[in-house]
N, C-alpha and C positions, 0 to 999 in steps of 0.2 A: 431770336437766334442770330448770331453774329455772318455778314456777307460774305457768301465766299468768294474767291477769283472768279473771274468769270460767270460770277450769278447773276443769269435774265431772268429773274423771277422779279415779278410785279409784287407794288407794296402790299395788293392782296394777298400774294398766293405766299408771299413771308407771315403775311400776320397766321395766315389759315395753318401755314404750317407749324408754326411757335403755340397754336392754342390747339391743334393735335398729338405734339410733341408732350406736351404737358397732360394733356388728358390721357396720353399714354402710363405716364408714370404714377398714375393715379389709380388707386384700388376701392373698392368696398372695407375694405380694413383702413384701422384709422393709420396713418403716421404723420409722423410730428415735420414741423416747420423745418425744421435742422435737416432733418432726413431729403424729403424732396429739393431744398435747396440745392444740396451735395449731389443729389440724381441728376438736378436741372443744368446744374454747373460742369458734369459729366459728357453731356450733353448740348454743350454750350447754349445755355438759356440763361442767363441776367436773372438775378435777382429780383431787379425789377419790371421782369417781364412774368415770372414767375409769380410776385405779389398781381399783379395787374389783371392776370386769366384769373388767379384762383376768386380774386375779388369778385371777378364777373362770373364765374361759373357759380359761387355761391349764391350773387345776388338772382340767377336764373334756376334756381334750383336744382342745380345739375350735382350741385358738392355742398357735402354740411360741416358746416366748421364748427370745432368746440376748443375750449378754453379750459382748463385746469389751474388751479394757485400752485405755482413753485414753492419750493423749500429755499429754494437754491439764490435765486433771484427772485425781483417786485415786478417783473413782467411775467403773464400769466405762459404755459405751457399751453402750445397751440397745434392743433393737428385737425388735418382734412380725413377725407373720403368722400367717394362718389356713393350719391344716395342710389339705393336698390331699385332693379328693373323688377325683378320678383311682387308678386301677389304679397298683399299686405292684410288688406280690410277690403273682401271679397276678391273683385278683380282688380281695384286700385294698388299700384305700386306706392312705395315710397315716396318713389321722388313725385308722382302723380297729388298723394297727399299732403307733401312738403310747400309744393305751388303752390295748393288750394288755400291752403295756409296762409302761406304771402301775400298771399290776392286778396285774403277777408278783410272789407271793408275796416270794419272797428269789429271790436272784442266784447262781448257782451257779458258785462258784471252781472253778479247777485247784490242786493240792497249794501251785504255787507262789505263786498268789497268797494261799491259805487262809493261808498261813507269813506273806507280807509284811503281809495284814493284824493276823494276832493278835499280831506282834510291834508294830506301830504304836499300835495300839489300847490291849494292855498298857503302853506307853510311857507312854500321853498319860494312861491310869489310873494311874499309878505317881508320874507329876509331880504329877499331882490330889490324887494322898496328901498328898504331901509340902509343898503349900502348902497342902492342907485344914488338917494336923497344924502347922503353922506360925503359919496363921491362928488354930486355936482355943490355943495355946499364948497369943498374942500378945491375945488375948482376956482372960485371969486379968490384965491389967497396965492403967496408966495408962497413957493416947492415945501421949505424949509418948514414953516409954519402950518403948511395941508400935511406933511406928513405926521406934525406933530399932531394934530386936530384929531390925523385919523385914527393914532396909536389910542388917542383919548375916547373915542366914539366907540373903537373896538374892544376897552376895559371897561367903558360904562354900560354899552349897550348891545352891540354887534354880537361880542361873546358870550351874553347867558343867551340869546335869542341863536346862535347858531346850535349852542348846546341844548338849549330846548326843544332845537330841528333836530337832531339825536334822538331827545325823549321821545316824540312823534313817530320818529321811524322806527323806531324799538317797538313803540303800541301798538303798532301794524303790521309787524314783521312776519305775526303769526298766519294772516290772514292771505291766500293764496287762489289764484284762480288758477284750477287744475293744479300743478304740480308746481308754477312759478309765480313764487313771491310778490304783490301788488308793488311793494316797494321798488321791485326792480321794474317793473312796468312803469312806475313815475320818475325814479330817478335816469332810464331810457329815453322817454321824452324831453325831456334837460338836455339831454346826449346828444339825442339827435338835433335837437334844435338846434344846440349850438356847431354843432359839423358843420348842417345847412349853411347856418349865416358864415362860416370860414370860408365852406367851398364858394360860397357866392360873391366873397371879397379878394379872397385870396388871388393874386397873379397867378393864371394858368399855365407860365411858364416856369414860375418856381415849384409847382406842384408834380409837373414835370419830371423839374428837375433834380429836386429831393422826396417827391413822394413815394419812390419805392424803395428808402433807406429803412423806412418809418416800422414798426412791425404793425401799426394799427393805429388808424385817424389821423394820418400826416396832415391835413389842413389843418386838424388843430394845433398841432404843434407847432406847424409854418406861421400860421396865424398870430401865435402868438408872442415870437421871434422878431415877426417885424413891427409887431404893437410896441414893444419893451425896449427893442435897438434904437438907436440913435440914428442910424445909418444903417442901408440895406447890407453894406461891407461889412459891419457887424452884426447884424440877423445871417448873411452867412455863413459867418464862420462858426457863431452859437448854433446854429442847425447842425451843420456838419459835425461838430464836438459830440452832439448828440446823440446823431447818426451812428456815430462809430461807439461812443459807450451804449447803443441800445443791440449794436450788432457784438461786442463784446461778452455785454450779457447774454444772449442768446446762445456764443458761441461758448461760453461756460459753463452754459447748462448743460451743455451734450456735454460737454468734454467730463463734468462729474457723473455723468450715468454709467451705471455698472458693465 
């Protein structure tokens, strides 16, 4: 929340206030990302203070976030809620079951999904070889002549074998523990690893500074900004381009809703 005149409030009792402020506008019913922004901004909360509570309030299980595919736009349609105080499964609540959840160790397959995972898994490691060993092949050469090598490596080889990593995941697709797909449990751990290794390179000052433009996984996108740039002058300007076409999209999806 932005300072007022004469604000003696300590950085605590600002932060206490900006993650009450937001939990205020927060319900048991879902609403979408666009919605609370417009509430938060009503209310002078930053966007990216707003990204930043709801992030922690879901990673604490306090809010459940879900995701929908647009029509509209390639970013997905996103909205909160606070998980229920109310009795669920005897006396546990919601959100009581939502933690327990969080906190379980690992996940315990059946044979057949143990099978659909390690084959997915060893796949997406095995393509990882193979354009690691490409990439540093491609590496000993001039620019000109690695890029050519690689378009070559990619029509010989790279490409039936990523399209093969297709067939793979198609074979498995059917197979689910509980209700979600094994594939998206493998293709999640890819995900996440890669966040990890972002957040743990990435300047914690430019995450900062563009991670609440982001609608979802700003290290990655920062991360890889500054891998691709030349210069950090040009990783930020390419961030911020992208900043604003991702808040664009966002801001065209409300505006097409009925």
């Amino acid at each position: 929340m932005p300072a007022r005149i004469g604000d003696t409030r300590t950085p605590n009792q600002k932060e206490h206030d900006s993650k009450k402020a937001i939990y205020d506008i927060l319900s048991e019913e879902q609403q979408s990302w666009g919605t609370l922004r417009k509430v938060a901004k009503q209310r002078g909360i930053s966007s990216a203070t707003l990204t930043k509570y709801l992030k922690q309030f879901t990673e604490e299980g306090i809010v459940i976030k879900h995701e929908e595919p647009s029509d509209h736009s390639r970013l997905p349609k996103t909205y909160y809620r606070l998980t229920s105080q109310k009795p669920v499964y005897g006396k546990m609540t919601e959100r009581e079951v939502y933690i327990l959840l969080k906190k379980t160790p690992s996940i315990q397959f059946t044979q057949e999904e143990e099978l659909a995972w390690g084959s997915m898994d060893t796949a997406v490691k095995i393509f990882a070889f193979d354009l690691a060993y490409a990439l540093a092949s491609s590496s000993q050469m001039e620019t000109h002549k690695a890029s050519k090598y690689i378009e070559t490596i990619f029509q010989v080889r790279l490409k039936e074998r990523l399209l093969e990593l297709v067939k793979i995941f198609q074979k498995y697709k059917h197979v689910k523990s509980g209700t979600v797909p094994i594939a998206s449990f493998a293709a999640e751990s890819f995900m996440i690893a890669a966040e990890e290794s972002a957040e743990n390179w990435v300047p914690e000052d430019w995450l900062k500074k563009f991670g609440g433009g982001f609608a979802y996984e700003p290290a990655i996108s920062i991360a890889w900004h500054l891998l691709t740039s030349r210069s950090e002058e040009e990783a930020s300007r390419r961030i911020e381009a992208e900043i604003d076409e991702v808040q664009r999209a966002i801001a065209s999806s409300y505006d097409e809703k009925p």
